[in-house]
Each structure stands twice: as C-alpha cells, then as structure tokens.
N, C-alpha and C positions, 0 to 999 in steps of 0.2 A: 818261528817266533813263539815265545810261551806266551802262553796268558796273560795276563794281569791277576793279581790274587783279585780284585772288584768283580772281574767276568768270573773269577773259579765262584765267587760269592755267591753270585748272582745265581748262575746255574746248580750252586746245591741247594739255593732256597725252592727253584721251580723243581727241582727234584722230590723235593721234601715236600713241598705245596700236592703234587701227583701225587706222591701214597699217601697224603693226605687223606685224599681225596678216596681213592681206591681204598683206606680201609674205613672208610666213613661207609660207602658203599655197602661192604660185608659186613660191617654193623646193623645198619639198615636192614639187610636182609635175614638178619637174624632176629634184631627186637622190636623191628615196623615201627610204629608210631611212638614206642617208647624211647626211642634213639636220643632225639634231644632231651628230654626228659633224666634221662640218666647220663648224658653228658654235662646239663647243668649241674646237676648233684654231685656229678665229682670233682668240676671245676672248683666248685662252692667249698669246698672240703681240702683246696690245696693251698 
C-alpha cells in the first residue's frame, strides 16, 4: 500500500526539522554564543 501524499508530508517535514537541527549544531560549534545572534540578523534582512 503506498502512502498517503499527508504521511510522505509529514515525514519530509520531521526530516527537514532533523538537519535542522544538526546544522544548527555545526553552527553552534563554530560561532558559540554568537549563533543566535547572527541568525536573527539574517532573518531580519529577508
């Protein structure tokens, strides 16, 4: 039985939520406390 296109939805949002996440991480470990700091500045700027 296939999918439903709702469940294929679903599953590439908790996909995309995950590298989310994982490259929030390697951001973190590259500019520490600056992180959010320069996420708001670019959000602000789109």
């Amino acid at each position: 039985m296939d999918k439903s296109i709702e469940v294929k939805l679903v599953e590439k949002i908790i996909e995309i939520d995950l590298l989310r996440d994982q490259l929030y991480e390697e951001l973190i470990q590259i500019l520490g406390p600056r992180t959010d700091e320069l996420i708001r500045k670019i959000q602000n700027n789109y």
